[in-house]
N, C-alpha and C positions, 0 to 999 in steps of 0.2 A: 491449114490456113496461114498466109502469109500475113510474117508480124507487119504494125504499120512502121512507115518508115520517121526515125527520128528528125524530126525540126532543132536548127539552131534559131535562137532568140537569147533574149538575156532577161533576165528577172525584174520584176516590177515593184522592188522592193527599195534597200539602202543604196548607198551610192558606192557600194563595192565594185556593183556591176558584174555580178556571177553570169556566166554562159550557162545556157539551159537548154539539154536535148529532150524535146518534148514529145511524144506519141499521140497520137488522136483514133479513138476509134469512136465517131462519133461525138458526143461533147465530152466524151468518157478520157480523162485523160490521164498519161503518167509520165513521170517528169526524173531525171537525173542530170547532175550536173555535167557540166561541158569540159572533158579533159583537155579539150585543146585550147578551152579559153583561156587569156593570160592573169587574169582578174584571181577565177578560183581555182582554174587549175583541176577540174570537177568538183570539187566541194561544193554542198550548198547546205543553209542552216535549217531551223526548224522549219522557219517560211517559204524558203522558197523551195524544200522536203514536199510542203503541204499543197504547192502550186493546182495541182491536178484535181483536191477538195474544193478549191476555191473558182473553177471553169464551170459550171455549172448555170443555166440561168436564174436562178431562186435569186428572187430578192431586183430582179432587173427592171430597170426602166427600158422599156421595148417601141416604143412609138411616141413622138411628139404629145406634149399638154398644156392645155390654155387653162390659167383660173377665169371663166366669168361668174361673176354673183358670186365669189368666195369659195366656187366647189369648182375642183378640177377638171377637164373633159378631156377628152381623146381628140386631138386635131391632126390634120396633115400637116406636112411638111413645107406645102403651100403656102399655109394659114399660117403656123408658127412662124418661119423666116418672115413672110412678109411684116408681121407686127412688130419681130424685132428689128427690122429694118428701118420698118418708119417710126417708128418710136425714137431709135437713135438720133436718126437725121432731124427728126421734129427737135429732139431737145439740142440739135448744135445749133441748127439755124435760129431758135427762140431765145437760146443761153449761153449760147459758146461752145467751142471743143471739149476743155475744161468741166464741162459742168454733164462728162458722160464717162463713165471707168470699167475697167476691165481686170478683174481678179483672177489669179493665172496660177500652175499650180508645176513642181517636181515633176510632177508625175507625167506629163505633158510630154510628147516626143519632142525633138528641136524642131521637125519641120511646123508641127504645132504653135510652139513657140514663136517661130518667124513669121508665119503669118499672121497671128493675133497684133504681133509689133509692127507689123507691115502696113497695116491697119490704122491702126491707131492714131501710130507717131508718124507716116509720112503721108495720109490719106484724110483722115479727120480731122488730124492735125491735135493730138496731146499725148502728153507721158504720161497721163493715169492709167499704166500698166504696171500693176506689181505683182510678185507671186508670194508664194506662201514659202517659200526660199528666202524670205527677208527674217521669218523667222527662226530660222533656223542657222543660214551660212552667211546673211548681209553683214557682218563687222568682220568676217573675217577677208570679204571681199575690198573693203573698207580699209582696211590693212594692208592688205597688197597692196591697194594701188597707191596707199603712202610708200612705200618703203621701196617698191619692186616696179614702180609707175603703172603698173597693169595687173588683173585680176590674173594673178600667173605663179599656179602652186609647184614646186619646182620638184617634190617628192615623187616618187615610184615604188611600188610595190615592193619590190626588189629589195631597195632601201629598207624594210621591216627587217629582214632578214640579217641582212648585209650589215647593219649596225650592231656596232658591242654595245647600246644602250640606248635604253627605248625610254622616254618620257610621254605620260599617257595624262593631257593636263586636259582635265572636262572632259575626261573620253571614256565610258564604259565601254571598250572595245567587244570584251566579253558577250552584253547583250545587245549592242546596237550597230557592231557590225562584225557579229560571232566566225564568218569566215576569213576576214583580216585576221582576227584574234588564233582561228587554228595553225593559219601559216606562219602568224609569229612563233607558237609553242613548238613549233618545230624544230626553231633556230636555240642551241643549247648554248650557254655557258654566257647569259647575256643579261645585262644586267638595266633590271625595268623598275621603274619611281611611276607612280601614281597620285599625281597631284588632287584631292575631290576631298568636299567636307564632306561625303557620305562611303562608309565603307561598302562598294561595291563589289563583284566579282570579280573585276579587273585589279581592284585594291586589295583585296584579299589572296589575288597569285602574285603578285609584285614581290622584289624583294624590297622596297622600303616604299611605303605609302605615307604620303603626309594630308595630313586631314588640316586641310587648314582652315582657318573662319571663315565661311561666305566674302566674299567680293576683296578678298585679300591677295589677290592674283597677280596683281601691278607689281606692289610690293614686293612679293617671292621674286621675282623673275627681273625688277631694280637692284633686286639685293644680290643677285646673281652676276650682273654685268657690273657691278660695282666688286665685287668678289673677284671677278677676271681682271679688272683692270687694277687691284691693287696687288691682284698677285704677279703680275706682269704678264697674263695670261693671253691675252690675245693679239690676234695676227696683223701685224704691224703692217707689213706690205698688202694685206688684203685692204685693211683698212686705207691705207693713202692711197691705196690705185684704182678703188672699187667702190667705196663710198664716200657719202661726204656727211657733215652733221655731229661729227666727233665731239667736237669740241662743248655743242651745246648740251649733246646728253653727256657729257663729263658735266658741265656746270650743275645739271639740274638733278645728278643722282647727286653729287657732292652737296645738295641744301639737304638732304636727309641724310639723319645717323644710321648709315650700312651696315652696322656691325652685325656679326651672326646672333646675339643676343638681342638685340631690337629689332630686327627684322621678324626672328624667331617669337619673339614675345607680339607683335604685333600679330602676326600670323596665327599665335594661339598652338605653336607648335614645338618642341624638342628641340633645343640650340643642337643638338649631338645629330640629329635627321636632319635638320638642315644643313651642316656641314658636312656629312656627308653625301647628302645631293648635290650641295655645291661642288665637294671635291673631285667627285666621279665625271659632274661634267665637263671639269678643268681638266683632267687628266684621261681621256677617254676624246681619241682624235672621231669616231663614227658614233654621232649623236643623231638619231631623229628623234623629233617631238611632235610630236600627233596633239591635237588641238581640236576639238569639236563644239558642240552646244552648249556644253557646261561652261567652256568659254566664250563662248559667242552672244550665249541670251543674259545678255545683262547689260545695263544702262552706263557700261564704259567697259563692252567688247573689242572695241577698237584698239584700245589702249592695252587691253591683256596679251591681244594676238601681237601687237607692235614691241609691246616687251621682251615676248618670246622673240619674236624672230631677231630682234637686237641682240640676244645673245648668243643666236647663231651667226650674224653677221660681224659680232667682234672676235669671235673664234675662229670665222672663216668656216664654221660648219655648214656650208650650202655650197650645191653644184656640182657635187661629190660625190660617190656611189656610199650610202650607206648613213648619210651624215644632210640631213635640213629641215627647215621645218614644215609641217607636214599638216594643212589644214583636212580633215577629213569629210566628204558631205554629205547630208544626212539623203537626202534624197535620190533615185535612179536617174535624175536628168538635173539635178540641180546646175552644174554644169554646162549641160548641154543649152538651159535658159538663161543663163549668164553669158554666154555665147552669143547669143542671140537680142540682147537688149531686155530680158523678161523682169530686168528690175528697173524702178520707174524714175530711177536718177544714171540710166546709162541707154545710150544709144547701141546698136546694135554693132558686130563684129569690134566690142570693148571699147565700142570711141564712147567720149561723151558729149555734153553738149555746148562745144565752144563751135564759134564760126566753121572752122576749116570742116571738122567732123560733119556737121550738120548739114555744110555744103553738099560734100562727098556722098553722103549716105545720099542726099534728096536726089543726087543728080546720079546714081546707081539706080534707084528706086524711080527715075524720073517720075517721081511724084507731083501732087498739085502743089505742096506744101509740106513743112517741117514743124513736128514738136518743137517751139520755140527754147521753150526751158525741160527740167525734170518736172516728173509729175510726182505725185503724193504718195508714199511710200506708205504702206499698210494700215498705219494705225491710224495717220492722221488723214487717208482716203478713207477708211469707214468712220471715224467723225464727221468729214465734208457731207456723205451720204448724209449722218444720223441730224446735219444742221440744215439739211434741203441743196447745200451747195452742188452735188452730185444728185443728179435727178433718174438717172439708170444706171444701172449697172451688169455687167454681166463676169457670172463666176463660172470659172471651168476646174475641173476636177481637182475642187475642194473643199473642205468643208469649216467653212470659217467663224460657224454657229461654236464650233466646239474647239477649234483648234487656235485663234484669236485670242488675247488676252481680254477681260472683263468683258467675258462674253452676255452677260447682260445687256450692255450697249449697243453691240452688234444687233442683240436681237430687236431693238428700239430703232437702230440703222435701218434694220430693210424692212422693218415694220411699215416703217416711213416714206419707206424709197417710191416713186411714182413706177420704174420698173425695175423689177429683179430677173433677171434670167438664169436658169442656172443650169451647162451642160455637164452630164455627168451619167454615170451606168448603174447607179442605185436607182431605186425608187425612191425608196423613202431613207433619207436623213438629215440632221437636226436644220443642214443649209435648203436642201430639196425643197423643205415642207414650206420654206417663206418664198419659193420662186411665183412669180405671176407666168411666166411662161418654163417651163420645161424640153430639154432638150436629150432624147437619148442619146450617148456619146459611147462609141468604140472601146471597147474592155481590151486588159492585156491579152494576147491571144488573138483578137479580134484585126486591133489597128497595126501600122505598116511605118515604120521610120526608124531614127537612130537616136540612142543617146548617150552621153558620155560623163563617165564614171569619175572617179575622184584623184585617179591618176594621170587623164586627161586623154585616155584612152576609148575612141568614138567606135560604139558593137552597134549592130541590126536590132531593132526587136519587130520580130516579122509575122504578120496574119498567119494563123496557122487552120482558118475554119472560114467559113464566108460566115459575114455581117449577119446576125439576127433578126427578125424582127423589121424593123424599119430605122435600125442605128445608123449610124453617119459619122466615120474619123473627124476629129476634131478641125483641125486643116481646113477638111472641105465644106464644114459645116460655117465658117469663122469666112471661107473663099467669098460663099454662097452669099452670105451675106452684105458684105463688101459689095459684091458683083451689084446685089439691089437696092444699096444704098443710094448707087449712083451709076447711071449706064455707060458716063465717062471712063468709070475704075475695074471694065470689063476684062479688060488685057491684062489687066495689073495684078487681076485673080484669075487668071484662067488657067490655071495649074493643070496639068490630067494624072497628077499624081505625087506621090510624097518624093518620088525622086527628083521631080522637078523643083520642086522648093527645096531640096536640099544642097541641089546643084544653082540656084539660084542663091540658097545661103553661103555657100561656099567659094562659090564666084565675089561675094563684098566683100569675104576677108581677104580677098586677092588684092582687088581694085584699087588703084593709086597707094599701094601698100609700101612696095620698095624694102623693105626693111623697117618701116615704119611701127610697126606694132608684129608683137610674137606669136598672134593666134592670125595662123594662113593656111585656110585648107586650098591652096590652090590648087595642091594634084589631086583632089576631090572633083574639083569643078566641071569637068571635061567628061563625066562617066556616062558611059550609055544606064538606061534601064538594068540592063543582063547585069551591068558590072555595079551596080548598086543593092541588086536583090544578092548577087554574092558576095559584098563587100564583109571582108575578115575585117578583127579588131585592129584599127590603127591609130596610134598615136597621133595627136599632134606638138608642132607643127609639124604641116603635111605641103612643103611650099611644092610648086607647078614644077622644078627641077626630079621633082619625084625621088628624092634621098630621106632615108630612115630620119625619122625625130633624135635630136641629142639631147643632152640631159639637160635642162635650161639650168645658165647662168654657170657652167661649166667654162665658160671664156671670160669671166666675170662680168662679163655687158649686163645691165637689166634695161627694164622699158622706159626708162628716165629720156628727157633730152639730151642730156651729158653722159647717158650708159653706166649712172652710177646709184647704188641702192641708197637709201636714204635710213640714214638713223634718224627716228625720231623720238625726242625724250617722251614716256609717257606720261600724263598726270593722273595722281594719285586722286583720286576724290573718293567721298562716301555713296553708301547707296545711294538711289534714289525716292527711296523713302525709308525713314530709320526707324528702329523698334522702337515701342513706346510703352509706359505705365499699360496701356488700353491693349498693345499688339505687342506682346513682348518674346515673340517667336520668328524666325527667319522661317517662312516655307519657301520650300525647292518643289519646282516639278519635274517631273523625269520620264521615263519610259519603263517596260518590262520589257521580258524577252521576248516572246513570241506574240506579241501583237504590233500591230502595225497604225502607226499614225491614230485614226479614227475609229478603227477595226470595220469599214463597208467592206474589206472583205478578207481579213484573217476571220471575223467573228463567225465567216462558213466555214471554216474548218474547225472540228469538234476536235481534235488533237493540240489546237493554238488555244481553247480556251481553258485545259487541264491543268498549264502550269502556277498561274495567279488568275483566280475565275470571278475576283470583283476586286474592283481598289480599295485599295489599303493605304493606312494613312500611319507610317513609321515615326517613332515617336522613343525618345530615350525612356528607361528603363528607371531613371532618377523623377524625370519630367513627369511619367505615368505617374508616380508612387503618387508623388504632391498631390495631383489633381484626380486620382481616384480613377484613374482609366484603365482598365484591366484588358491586357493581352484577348483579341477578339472578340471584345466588346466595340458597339457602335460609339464614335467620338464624333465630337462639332468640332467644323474647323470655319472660322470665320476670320476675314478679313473685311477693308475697307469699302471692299467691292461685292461680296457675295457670303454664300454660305455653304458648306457642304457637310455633308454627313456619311462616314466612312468605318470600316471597320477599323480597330488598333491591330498593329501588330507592335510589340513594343521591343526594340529591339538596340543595342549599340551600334547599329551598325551606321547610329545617325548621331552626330554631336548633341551635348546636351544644350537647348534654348533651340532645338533645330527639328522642323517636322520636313516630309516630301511624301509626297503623293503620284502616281499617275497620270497622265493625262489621255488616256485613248477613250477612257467611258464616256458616252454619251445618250442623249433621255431614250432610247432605245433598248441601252443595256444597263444604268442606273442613271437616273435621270436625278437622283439626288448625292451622286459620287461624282458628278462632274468637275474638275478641277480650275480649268479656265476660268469661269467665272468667279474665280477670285484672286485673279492675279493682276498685281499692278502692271498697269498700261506704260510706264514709265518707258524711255527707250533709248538708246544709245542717238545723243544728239546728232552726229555723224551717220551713223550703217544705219539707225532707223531702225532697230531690233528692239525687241521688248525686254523687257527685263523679267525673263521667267523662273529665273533662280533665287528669287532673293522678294517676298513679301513679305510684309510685318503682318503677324498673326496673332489670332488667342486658340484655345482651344480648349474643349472642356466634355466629360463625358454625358452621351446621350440618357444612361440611365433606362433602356428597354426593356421593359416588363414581359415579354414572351418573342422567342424566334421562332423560325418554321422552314418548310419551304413548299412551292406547291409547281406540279411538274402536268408541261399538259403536251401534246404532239407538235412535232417541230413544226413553226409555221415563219418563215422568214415573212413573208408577205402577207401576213394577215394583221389584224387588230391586237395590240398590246392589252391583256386587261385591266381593267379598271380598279386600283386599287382603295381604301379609303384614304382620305387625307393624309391621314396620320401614319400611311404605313410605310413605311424604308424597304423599297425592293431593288434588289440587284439581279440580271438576267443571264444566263451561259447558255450557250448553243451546245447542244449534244449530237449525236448521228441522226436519233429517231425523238428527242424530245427536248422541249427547251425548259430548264428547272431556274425556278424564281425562288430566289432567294429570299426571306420577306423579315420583318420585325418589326415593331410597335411598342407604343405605351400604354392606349387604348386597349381593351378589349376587341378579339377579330370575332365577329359572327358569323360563323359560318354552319348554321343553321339550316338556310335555303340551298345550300350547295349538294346538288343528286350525289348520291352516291352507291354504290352496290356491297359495298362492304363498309363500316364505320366499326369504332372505337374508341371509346370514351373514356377515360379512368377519372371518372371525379376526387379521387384522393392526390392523386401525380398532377391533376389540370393538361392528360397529355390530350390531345387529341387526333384522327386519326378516320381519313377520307377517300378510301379508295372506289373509283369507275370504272366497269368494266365492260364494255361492249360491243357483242360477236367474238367472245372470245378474246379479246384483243383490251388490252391496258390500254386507257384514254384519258388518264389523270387520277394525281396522288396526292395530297395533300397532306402535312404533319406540319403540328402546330405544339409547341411543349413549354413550360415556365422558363426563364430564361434561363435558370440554374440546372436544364433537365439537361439531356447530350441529346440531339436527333441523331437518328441511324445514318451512316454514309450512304451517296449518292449512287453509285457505280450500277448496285445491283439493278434497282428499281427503274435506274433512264434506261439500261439494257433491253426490261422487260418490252418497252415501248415498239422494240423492232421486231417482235417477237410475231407470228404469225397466228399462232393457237398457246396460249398460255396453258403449261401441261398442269396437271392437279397439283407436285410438290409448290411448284411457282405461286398457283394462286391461293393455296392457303398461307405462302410465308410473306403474299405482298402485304396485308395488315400489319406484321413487322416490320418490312420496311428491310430483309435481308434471309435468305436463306440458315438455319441452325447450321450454331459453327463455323459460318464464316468469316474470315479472316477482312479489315479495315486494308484498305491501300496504304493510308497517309495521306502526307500532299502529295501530289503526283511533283515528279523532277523531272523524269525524262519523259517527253511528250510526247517524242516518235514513238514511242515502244509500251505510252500509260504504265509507266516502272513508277512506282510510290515510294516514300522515304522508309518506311517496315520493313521493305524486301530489301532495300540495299543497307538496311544496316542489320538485319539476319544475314545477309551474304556477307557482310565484315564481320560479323560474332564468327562466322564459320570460316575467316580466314583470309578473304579477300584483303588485300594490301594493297593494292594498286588500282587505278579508275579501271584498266586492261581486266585486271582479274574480277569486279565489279561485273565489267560488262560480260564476260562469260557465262557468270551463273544467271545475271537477271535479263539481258541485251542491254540494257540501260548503259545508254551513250555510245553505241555499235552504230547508227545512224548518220544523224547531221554533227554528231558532235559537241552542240550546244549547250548540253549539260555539265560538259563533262567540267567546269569548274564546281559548281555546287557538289559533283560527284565526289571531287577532292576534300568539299569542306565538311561531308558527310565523314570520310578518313578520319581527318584532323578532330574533328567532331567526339566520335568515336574514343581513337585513341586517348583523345583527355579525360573521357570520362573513366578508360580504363586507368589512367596515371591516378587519378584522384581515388578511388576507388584500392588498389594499390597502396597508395600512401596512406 
């Protein structure tokens, strides 16, 4: 039988932009990375390992849906477009343009992207386009185009490498974009600082990590360019030929005391780590400094990113191989919608919205009309919604229920909204369930276009199956609509394909260009079909001369009117809302590793939910003692805004007065772990980012009187059970079973609950519910005093795939474990379900190295991913033997 043949594409994941050779046999898929892509090089991490779990239809929305009477029904395609059609139109002509918005997503191809802004801004006429990219990358965008006059990141892969010293300021590289992080460990004798108030994996391989206070960022990185210029350190001729603005940010670091001692005490950090971060960067000509979310979400991201790069701009560390600063972005297309206008204070192909640009665009688009101004950037477009001023709206592949700051509001937003649309390839999640109409939308795999990654290099991600169901590319569905909004705007959507909107995108960054701005795909513009579906990863700029991309800002020109970078002094200010008697805790939110955004679809892959399987709520080890919260026990975490309820894990790995939490759970998989909804809405006055790092908290423990869990056959698509009020459940997707995690204060009855097998111990209070039928395991429940230990998971979700349960199996399910059998741990390595037990009996037995780890267990033979934590198991180890010794 002849194998199938591999598909290139690119992963649907971070903004590394891994190449992906993909196999289909059927929906059956398997996935390895792309050796010839320039991104990973073949490498991919745990997620996009998993790709091939996550192609499946479980869990899909497959056909158009109407709410009428409050219950959803199955409609055509007919039906649906037409309602969202005239809904839209009904509320411009009754309300204005203004009063109709479009919520946009990463995730979106660029031709996606283009049309929704095509739409919008030159057809209905407003900028309430924004995406879900404002929360993530908007202040660094914000940044650029102070300093650099244009959204124009100047770094390359290459650069990781290439540099004798990496600065990692807000960047878990480690777990948020694990394949960058292996390409750097490659590079030896290179010397990495880790700027984060929370000891990360990335902060724990560094050699000097500085844990600084929350929102002390400005500061660091003042006290830096203030440290250059007193030591005579920076590049005099860079500076007089290249930029301007000297003099003011001399005035304005000179009103603050620079010393390494002030600065250091401010920051809450080691005079002796600061100086020597300082001195390495002074002395050390190939500096990148990578910069992501931890700098970006905060209510003066602008001013962090602008600091940083001030210090690469008075060194002259930009434009260089090896040496600039290096925004990183979180999403597969963030980019690629930045490109394209997808955030609602920029017109498309980077212009914004002054006379000339808006001209130009309309008269490109010979449109009826132009977004006169910017439209309402995220936060404050879902207030307009939640005050009636936006009367529809329409979301595409996002889910803003859970991913939003004070997500309470949101959901009072489109509670409210007269229409919700929402296209997207779930069925059900937490945005899905408020839609009045439903729209199925093209999955990775499915749809057909390009997007571009963090080093500004544009990959395919190409259909590898025909369309499901009665899905529809986002493009054509966004065409479609347009088309019958209005019979005038018939030509202006008449696409017959994603290469035509891309070649129509590519043709504006051409159009009265001249040298005028840096993003020109003009040798794009002119491509047949053929030479679209084979288009290789290409850089931009891509001008119509058809010459390779140079390194930007290598001739020192930037996108200024005068070709010259801009220093801007940054100001210092405090949060935006400060700790109090009542909130005397900074919480951070953050990521894990192997889940993705939301989890609509890591959470099908039962290998991504092994490594952290509910959120957890880190909490210092001093902070715990005070307030009685014991290491995996349930803690309240409350803010001004909401409430959550989380397990502890209590650990230093967080400053003390400092908690962080997750943000991917949502009411799906803990609907009381949700994070968002307690986060200040506050946002960076400029970029319009929320301030997701930095709430004032309290926290206190829950006090649960019995845990459990109760495990019933996997059903992505079916009804969640009904718990009682009072019960704290968290949910993990397994192969063959989904196990609920559960707890309470109340007494659980479960009395009426069938069962085939039970177990009682009135003296322990364990109790003990197994269902058995045709042979076949169909639910387990264990319920024990909170002080008891439940049996681990592993065995018992196993049982669930099992076809005929043999006799030892079913007499040891009422345990809950086979006699004799050995505990996993936590699991570390996901690829391979390697537990912390087996890898620290394989270091009692000798193993020294992550290499010789991976021999005896496989653990971290895979994507890689682990292999940090594989190290701190080592370090781990070995101390316990020093201590032990001594």
């Amino acid at each position: 039988m002849t194998a199938p043949t591999p598909h290139q594409t690119t992963c649907p994941y971070c903004g590394v932009g891994c190449g992906v050779k993909a196999s289909l046999d059927g929906r059956t898929m398997t996935v390895k990375g792309d050796d010839t892509h320039p991104a990973n090089q073949g490498r991919l991490c745990s997620k996009g390992t998993a790709l091939g779990n996550t192609f499946g239809l479980e869990g899909r929305l497959l056909e158009p849906r109407i709410r009428r009477n409050g219950q959803l029904e199955h409609a055509t395609w007919d039906e649906a477009l037409s309602q969202v059609a005239a809904k839209f139109a009904q509320v411009v002509a009754e309300h204005g343009p203004d009063a109709v918005a479009f919520y946009v997503s990463g995730q979106l191809l660029t031709e996606d992207y283009y049309a929704v802004n095509k739409l919008a801004k030159g057809y209905i006429g407003t900028a309430n386009v924004d995406t879900n990219s404002r929360l993530c990358m908007s202040s660094a965008v914000a940044a650029h185009k102070q300093a650099f006059g244009a959204d124009l990141v100047p770094g390359t892969y290459d650069d990781l490498t290439e540099a004798d010293m990496l600065v990692f300021s807000g960047h878990n590289a480690a777990w948020t974009h694990p394949v960058l992080y292996r390409r750097i460990e490659t590079r030896q004798n290179q010397f990495r600082v880790c700027i984060d108030p929370k000891r990360t994996d990335t902060a724990k391989a560094a050699d000097l990590h500085l844990m600084i206070r929350p929102q002390t960022d400005i500061r660091l990185w003042n006290g830096l360019c203030a440290h250059l210029i007193a030591r005579d350190a920076i590049d005099h001729d860079f500076i007089d030929a290249h930029t301007q603005g000297f003099s003011r940010l001399m005035a304005s670091l000179s009103a603050d005391d620079q010393s390494i001692e002030a600065v250091a005490e401010d920051c809450g950090i080691s005079p002796v780590d600061l100086k020597k971060f300082y001195d390495a960067f002074l002395h050390t000509p190939k500096v990148v400094s990578l910069f992501s979310m931890g700098s970006n979400q905060s209510s003066q991201g602008v001013h962090k990113g602008l600091a940083l790069i001030n210090a690469h701009l008075l060194s002259g560390k930009i434009g260089k191989p090896g040496a600039a600063p290096f925004s990183i972005t979180g999403q597969p297309n963030a980019m690629g919608g930045r490109e394209v206008g997808g955030l609602a204070n920029m017109l498309a192909a980077h212009m914004d919205f002054d006379e000339v640009s808006k001209s130009l665009v309309q008269r490109f688009w010979d449109s009826p009309t132009i977004a006169p101004k910017a439209g309402l950037k995220a936060v404050d477009m879902f207030e307009a919604v939640r005050s009636g001023k936006i009367k529809a709206i329409w979301i595409m592949a996002t889910n803003p229920m859970v991913s939003m700051p004070d997500t309470n509001k949101i959901h009072e937003a489109l509670s409210n909204c007269e229409m919700v649309v929402v296209s997207d390839v779930i069925a059900r999640t937490d945005t899905m369930n408020m839609a009045h109409i439903q729209l199925p939308a093209a999955a990775w795999g499915e749809k057909d276009g390009t997007v571009t990654n963090s080093e500004r290099v544009i990959s395919r991600q190409r259909n590898l199956t025909d369309l499901p169901g009665q899905v529809r590319p986002d493009w054509a569905i966004i065409a479609e609509v347009g088309r019958r909004m209005n019979t005038a705007w018939e030509t202006a959507f008449n696409w017959a394909g994603p290469d035509e909107v891309f070649a129509e995108h590519a043709g504006l960054t051409a159009f009265e260009n001249n040298g005028r701005r840096f993003l020109d795909l003009g040798g794009l513009s002119g491509m047949t079909k053929a030479e679209y579906d084979a288009l290789q990863p290409v850089r931009w700029p891509f001008k119509a001369d058809g010459l390779p991309s140079t390194r930007l800002f290598s001739d020192g020109k930037f996108n200024t009117p005068n070709g010259r970078a801009r220093l801007v002094p940054p100001i210092v200010r405090g949060p935006a809302n400060q700790t109090s008697p009542e909130f005397p805790f900074h919480l951070n939110s953050a990521r894990v590793r192997d889940h993705w955004h939301t989890m609509t679809r890591t959470a099908l892959a039962p290998e991504l939910n092994r490594h952290l399987t509910e959120p957890l709520l880190d909490i210092h080890p001093r902070d715990a003692r005070r307030l009685h919260i014991k290491d995996g026990r349930l803690a309240v975490v409350t803010t001004a805004y909401g409430e959550a309820i989380l397990k502890a894990r209590v650990t230093d790995d967080v400053r003390e007065g400092n908690l962080s939490v997750p943000m991917h759970w949502t009411r799906q998989f803990a609907p009381f772990g949700r994070s968002n909804q307690l986060i200040n809405p506050a946002v960076d006055p400029m970029s319009g980012q929320p301030e997701f790092k930095h709430t004032p908290a309290t926290v206190k423990a829950y006090n649960e009187a019995w845990h459990g869990f109760v495990m019933t056959p996997r059903d992505f698509d079916g009804e969640l059970p009904q718990w009682g009020e009072d019960t704290i459940w968290r949910r993990t997707t397994h192969a063959h079973a989904d196990c609920f995690e559960i707890a309470g204060i109340a007494p659980l009855d479960v009395s009426a609950i069938e069962a085939s097998l039970t177990l009682d111990d009135a003296t322990t209070g364990i109790t003990r519910r197994v269902r058995v039928e045709n042979e076949r395991l169909t639910r387990a429940i264990f319920v024990t005093p909170i002080h008891k230990k439940l049996p681990p998971r592993d065995w018992l979700l196993e049982r669930f795939g099992d076809a005929e349960l043999t006799d030892a199996h079913r007499a040891a399910l009422i345990i809950g474990r086979l006699p004799g059998m050995q505990d996993k741990g936590r699991i570390i390595c996901a690829c391979r379900s390697v537990g912390e037990i087996a890898i620290n009996a394989a270091i009692a037995d000798g193993a020294k190295t992550v290499e010789d780890i991976g021999e005896i267990t496989t653990a971290g033979t895979s994507c890689g991913s682990c292999k940090g934590e594989l190290k701190q198991c080592l370090l781990k180890q070995a101390m316990k033997k020093e201590t032990v010794n001594a």
